[in-house]
TORSE-479793 format. One record per residue: residue in one letter; x, y, z of N, C-alpha, C in turn. Coordinates in steps of 0.1 Angstrom, whole numbers, plus 5000, padded with zeros to 4 digits. Example, Ala and Ser with C-alpha at 12.3 -4.5 7.8 and 13.67 -1.06 7.14 Angstrom:
<atoms>
A513249435078512349555078513249675078;S512849785071513749895071512950005079;
</atoms>
This chain:
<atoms>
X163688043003162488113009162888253013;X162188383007162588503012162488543027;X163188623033163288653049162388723048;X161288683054160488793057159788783073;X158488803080158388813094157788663098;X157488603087156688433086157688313084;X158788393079160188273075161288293087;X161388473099162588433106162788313110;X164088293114163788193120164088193137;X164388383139164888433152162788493158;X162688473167161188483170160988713171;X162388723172162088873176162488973157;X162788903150162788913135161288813129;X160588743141159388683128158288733138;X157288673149156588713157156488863162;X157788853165157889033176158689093168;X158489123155159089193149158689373147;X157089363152157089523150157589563165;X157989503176158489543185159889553184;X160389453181161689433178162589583172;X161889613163161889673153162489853159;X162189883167162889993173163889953179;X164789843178166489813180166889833167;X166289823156167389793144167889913140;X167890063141168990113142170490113149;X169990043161170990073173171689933170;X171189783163171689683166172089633154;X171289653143171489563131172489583121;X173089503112174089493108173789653099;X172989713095173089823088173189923097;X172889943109172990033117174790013124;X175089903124176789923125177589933115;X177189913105177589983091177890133093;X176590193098176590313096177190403108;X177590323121178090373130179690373131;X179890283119181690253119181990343104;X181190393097181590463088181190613097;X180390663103180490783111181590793120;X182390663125183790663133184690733127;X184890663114185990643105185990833101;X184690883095184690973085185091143100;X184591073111184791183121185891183127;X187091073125188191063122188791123116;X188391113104188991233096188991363098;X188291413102187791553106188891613117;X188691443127189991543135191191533135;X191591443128193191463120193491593113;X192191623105191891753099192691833109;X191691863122191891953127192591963140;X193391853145194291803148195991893142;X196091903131197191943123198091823124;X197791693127198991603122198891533110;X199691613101199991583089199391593077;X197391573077196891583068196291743067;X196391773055195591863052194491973059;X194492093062192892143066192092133055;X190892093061189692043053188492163061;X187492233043186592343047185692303050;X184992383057183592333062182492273051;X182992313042182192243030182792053025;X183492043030184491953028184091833042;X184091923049183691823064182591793065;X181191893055179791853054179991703049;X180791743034180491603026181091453033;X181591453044182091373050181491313067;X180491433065179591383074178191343074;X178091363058176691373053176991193049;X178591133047178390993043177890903048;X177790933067178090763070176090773073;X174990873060173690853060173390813046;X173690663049173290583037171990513036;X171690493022170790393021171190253024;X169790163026170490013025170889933010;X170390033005170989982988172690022988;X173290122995174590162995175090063007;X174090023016175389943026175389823023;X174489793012174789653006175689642998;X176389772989177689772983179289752999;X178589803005179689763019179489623022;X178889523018178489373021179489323010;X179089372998179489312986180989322981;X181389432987183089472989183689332998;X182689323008183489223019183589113018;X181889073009181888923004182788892990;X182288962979182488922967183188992956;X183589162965184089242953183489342950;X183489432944182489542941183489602931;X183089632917183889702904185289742905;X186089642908187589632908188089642925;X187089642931187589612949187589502947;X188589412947188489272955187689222969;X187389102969186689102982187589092994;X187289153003187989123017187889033029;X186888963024186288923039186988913049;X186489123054186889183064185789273066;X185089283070184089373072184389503077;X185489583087186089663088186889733080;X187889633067188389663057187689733046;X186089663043185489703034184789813040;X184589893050183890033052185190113046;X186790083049187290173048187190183034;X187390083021187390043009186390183003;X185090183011183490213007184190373006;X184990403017184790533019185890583009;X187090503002187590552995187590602985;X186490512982185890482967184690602967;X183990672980183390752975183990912980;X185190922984186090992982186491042972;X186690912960187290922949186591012941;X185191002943184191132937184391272941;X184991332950185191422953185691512953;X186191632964187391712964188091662975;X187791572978189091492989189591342986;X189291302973189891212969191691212978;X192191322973193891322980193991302996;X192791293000192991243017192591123016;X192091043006191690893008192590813014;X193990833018194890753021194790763038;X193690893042194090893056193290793064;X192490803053191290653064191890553069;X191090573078191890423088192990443093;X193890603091194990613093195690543108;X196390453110196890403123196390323129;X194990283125194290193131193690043129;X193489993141192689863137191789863140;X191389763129189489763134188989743146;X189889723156189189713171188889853174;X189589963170189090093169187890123165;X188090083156186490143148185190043155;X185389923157184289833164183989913180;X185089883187184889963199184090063201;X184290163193183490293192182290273190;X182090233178180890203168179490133177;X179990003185179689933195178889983205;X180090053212179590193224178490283217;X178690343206177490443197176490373203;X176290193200175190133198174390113205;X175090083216175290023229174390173239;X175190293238174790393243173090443234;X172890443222172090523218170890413222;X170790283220169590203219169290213237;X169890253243169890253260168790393261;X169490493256168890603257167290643248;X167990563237166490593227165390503233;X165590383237164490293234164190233251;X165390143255165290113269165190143279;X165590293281165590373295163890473295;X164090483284162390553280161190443283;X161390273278160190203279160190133297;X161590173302161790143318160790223324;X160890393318160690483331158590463327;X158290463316157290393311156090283324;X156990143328156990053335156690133352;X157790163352157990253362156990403371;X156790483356155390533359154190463363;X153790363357152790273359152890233374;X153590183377154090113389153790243403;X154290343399154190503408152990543408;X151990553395151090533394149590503403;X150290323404149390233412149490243427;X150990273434151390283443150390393453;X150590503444149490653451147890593447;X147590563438146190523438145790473447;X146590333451146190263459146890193473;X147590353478148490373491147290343503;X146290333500145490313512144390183512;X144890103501143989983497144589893501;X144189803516144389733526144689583519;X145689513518145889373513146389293526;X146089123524146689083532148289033525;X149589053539150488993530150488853532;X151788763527151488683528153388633529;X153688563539154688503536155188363540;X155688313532156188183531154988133527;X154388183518152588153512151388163524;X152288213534150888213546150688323549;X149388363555148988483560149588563567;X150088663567151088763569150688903578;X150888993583151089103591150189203572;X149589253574148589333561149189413560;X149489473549150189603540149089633529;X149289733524148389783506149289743499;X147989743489148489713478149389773468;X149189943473149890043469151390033474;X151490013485152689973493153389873483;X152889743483153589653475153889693457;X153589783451153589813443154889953442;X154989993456155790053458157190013460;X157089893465158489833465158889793453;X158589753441158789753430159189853423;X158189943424158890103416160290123420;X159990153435161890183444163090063438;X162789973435163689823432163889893416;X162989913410163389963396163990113391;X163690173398164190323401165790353408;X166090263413167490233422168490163404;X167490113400168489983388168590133374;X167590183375167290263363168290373363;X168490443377169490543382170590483378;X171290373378172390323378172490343364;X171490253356172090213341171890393337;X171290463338171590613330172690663335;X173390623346174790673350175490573343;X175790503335176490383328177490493323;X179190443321180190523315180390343306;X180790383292181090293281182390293279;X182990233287184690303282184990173265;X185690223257186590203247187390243241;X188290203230189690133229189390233216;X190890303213190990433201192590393204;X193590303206194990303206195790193193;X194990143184196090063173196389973176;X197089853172196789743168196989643188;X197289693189197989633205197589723213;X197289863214197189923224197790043232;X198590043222199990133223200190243220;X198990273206199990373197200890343187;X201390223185202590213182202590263172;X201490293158201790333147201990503146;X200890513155200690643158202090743160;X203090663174204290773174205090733168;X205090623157205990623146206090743139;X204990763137204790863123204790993131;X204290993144204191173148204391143161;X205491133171206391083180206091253190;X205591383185205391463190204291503196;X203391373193201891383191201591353207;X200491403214199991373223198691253223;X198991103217197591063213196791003219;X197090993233196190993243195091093242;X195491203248195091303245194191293237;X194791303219193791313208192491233206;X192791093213191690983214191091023225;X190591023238189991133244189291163242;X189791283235188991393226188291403216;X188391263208187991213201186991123202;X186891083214185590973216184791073222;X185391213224184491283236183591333223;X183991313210183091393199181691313203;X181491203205179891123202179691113219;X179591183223178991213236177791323236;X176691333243175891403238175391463253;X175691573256175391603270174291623275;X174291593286172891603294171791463289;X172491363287171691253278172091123286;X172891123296173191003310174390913303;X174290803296175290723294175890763282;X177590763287178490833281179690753277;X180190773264181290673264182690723266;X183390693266184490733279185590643276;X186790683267188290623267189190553274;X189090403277189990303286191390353274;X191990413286193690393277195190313281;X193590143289194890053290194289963288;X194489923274193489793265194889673258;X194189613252194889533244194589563231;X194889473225193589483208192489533210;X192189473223190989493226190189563236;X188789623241188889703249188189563258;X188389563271188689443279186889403279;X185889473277184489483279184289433295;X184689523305184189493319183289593318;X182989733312182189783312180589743309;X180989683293179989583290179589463304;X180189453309179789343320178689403329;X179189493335178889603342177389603339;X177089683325175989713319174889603319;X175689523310174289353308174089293323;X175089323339174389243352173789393353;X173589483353172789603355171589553346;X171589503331170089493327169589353334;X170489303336169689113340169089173355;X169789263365168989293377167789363374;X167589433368166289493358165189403354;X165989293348164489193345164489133355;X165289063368164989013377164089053386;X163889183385162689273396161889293389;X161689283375160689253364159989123368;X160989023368160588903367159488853379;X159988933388159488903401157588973405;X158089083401156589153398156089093387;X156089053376155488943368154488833375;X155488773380155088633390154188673403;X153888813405153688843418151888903414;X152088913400150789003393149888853391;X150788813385149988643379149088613392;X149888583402149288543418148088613420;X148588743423147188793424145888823418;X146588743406145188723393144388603395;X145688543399145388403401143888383416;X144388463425144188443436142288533435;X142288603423141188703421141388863429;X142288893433142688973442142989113431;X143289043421143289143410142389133398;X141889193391141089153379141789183368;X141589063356142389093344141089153335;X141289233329140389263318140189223307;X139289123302138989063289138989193281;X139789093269139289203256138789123241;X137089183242136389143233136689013220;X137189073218137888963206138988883210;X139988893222140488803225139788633230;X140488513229140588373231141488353243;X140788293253141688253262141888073264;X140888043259141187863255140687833243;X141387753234140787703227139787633228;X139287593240138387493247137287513255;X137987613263137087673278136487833268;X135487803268134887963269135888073278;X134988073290135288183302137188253304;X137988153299139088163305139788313301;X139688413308140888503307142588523316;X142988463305144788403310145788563312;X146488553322147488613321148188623315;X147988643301149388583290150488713290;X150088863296150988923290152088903302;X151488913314152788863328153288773324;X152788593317153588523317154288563305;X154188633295154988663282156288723285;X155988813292157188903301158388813312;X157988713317158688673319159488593312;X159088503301159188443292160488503288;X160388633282161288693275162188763285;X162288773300163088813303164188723308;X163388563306164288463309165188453299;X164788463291165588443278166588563278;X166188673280167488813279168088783288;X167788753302168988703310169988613309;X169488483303170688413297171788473289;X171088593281172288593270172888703280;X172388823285173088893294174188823302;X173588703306174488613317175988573306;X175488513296176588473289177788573285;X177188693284177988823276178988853290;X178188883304179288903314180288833315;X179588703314180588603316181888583307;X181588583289182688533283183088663277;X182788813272183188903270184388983275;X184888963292185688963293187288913293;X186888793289188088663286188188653273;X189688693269190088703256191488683257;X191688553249193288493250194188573246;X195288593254196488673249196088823248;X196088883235196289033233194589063223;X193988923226192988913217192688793207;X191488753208190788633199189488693190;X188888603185187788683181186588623184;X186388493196184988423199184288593202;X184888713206183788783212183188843201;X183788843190182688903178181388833173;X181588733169179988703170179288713181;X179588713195178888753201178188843205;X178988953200178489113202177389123193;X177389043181176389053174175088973177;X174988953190173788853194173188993201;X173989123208172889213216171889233213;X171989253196170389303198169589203204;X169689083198168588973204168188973216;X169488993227168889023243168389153247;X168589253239167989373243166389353234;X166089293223165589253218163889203226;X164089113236163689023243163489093255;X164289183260164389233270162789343270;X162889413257161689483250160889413251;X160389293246159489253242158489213257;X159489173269158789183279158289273286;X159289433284158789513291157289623281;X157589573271156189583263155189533270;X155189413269154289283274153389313290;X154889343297154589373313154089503311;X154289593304153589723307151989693297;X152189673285150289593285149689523297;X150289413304149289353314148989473324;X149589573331149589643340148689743332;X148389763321147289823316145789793315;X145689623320144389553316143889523330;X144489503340144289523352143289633366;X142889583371142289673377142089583394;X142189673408142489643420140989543425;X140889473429139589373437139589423448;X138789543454138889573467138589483477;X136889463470135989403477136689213480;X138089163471137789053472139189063484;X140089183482141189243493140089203507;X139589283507138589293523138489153526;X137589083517137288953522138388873527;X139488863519140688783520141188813538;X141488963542141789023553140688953565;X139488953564138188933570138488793575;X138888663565138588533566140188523577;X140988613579142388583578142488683595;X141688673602141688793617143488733626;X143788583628144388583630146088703629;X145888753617147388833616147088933625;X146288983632146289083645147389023658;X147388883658148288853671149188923672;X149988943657151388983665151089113669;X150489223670150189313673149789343686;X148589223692148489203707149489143716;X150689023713151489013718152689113721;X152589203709153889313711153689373721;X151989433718151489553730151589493742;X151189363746151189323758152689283766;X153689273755155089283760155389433767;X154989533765155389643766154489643779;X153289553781152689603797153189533807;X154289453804154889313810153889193814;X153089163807152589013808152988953805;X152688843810153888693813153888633804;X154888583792154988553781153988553775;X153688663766152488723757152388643751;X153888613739153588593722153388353729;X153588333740153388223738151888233737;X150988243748150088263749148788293731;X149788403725148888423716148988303708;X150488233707150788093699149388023697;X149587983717148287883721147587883712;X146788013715144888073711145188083693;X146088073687146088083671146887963667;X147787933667148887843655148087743655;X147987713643147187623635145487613638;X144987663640143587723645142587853636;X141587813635140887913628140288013637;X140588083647140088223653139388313644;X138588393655137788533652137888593660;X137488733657137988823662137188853679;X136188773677135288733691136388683699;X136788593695138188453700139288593709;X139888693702140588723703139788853715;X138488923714137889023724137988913739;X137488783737137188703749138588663753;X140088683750141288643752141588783761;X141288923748141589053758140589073770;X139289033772138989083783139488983795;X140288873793140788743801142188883808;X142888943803144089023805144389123815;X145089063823145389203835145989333829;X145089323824146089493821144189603816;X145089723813144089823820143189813809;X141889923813140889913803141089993791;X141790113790142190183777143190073769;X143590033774144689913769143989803761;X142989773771141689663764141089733752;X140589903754139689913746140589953729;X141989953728142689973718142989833709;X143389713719143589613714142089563706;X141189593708139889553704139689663694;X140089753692139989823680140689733667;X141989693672142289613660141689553650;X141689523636141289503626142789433614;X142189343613143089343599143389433589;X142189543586142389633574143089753578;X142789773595143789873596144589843608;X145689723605146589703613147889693603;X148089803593148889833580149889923587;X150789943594151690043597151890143590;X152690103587153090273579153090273565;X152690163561152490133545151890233536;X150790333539150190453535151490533532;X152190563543153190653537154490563533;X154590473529155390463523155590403508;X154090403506153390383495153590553488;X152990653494152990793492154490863490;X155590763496156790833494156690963502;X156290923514156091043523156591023537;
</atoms>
């Protein structure tokens, strides 16, 4: 059966694939094709210019070597075919690292640098070239796609906060009626929760591994014992840095085989905190849909039951969480086993690395999702007010505070009495204040009270002011 978006059998290659679909440069096996032959070939360049040992190469020379690692997928499927089965007198390698270098010799051989074909790969192991390549992936899909559909989320959220910095909600905690805030307020603690996570991951540093088979150098000052190749590596991973662009990858030069991936740790509990304040505003939108406090917007041609006429479901909050449950797992897994690597190196972590896209994958697909629902949405003032109206009790704590401050004789029990578990009005509560020894400006403030504007400072903190 051919792969196509009806046969994946991965839901973000069949279902969500036109979303998906803005990872597959940064994730897919042709986009690390193409990021371990831009290692390799800008490798060369600085050996070039380096002066150890090989040749200067002209700027006409360094085009054609930089113009390579922009292939078609009909050419990186001759990089498959080297690895699996052979390609016109290459033997197969099944080595996937081995056969980029193979690819590049062979189209060397067409050239005027055929006589440097031998420098490829010079000194290194493919944990070099993976490392790098990895970070490329790792860094570019952050910047191109993730940190752009965050700040997206994010605007939205900033958005709602000022619109609706002065639209009175009741809160609610422990599911019970609560002390009143806006709704702009609560929309604002979300933004700040995701603006705190977002600051972090664009400051992300990628460190990896440019030192040979162990870590060392060791082939390195065999051959040029004069060489500074700390240094040169460095300087060399400093080539695919792109300034003023936030996450930067950055040279550990105390690795094993391998570069230890605590960075990678680092990064994936930075995205799982991301969906977890996702997750939460998800669950927090559903509620208030639920509750009618918010209105979801039907759209014409959509089905909300197969059954029920009327039903307009929250499907895109609960989709969003859906899929951020799922990125968190693998996030979770990647912190967890990425760093643990027997001895000087194993290879459980390579197939794993090859699962990111899937979590970043998923990670998209909800914040797609969660930024459609916050699109279809619109505030229930009128059903805010009512909610506040039916709910006068949350003024107590407000009369017991004030009345602490005039010293009456245990206030907050008193207010207990006249409310805990009791349905009061605001009548309940005028005939309690004129009961009160205390003065009449005092009386006539406490009776101003209102549930809609007994909101503290929530206006300005909604306002970011």
């Amino acid at each position: 059966m051919p792969l196509e978006a009806l046969t994946a059998v991965s839901s973000v290659d069949g279902r969500y694939r036109t979303i998906a679909a803005e990872l597959t440069e940064h994730f897919s096996e042709f986009g690390l094709i193409r990021a371990r032959l831009l290692v390799e070939t800008e490798y060369l360049i600085a050996l070039s210019e380096a002066g150890i040992g090989m040749r200067k190469l002209s700027n006409e020379e360094k085009t054609i070597l930089q113009q390579l690692p922009h292939i078609s997928t009909e050419e990186a499927q001759v990089v498959k075919k080297i690895e699996k089965e052979g390609y016109e007198g290459i033997p197969a390698t099944n080595h996937d690292v081995k056969a980029i270098e193979y690819f590049i010799k062979k189209k060397l051989a067409k050239t005027s640098l055929k006589d440097i074909s031998e420098w490829t790969h010079f000194a290194l192991t493919s944990e070099d070239i993976n490392s790098v390549a990895q970070g490329i992936g790792l860094r570019s899909a952050l910047q191109a796609v993730i940190l752009p559909a965050l700040e997206e989320i994010r605007g939205s959220l900033d958005a709602s906060a000022v619109a609706h910095a002065a639209t009175p909600m009741l809160a609610r905690t422990h599911g019970q009626s609560a002390s009143p805030t806006t709704f702009g307020k609560e929309m604002r603690v979300f933004e700040s929760r995701l603006q705190r996570q977002i600051e972090q991951l664009r400051a992300r540093t990628i460190l990896v591994k440019f030192a040979g088979a162990t870590g060392n150098f060791n082939a390195h000052l065999a051959v040029a014992p004069e060489v500074d190749w700390p240094a040169f590596a460095r300087q060399f991973v400093g080539r695919f840095n792109l300034r003023g662009l936030g996450v930067q990858l950055e040279l550990n030069e105390v690795t094993t085989q391998i570069e230890p991936h605590d960075t990678y740790a680092e990064l994936f509990d930075n995205m799982r905190r991301i969906n977890t304040i996702l997750t939460d505003l998800s669950q927090d939108m559903w509620r208030y849909i639920s509750d009618g406090w918010v209105r979801h917007m039907p759209k014409e041609s959509e089905v909300g039951s197969s059954a029920m006429p009327h039903k307009v479901n929250p499907i895109d909050f609960e989709n969003a969480e859906g899929n951020f449950g799922v990125a968190n797992a693998l996030f979770t897994h990647f912190s967890q086993k990425l760093p643990v690597s027997r001895l000087q190196r194993d290879l459980s972590d390579s197939t794993v690395i090859r699962t990111f896209g899937t979590a970043f994958a998923h990670a998209l697909i909800g914040y797609r999702s969660l930024l459609r629902g916050l699109g279809k949405i619109s505030v229930n003032e009128e059903a805010l007010q009512e909610a506040l109206e039916a709910h006068p009790e949350v003024i107590a704590e407000a009369i017991q505070t004030v009345l602490r401050r005039e010293g009456v004789d245990v206030p907050y029990e008193q207010l207990k009495s006249l409310t805990r578990g009791k349905q009061v009005t605001l009548e309940d509560f005028a005939t309690f204040i004129d009961g009160l020894s205390v003065g009449e400006e005092v009386k006539k403030r406490l009776k101003a009270l209102r549930p809609e504007n007994y909101i503290g400072l929530a206006v300005k903190i909604a306002r970011k002011k």
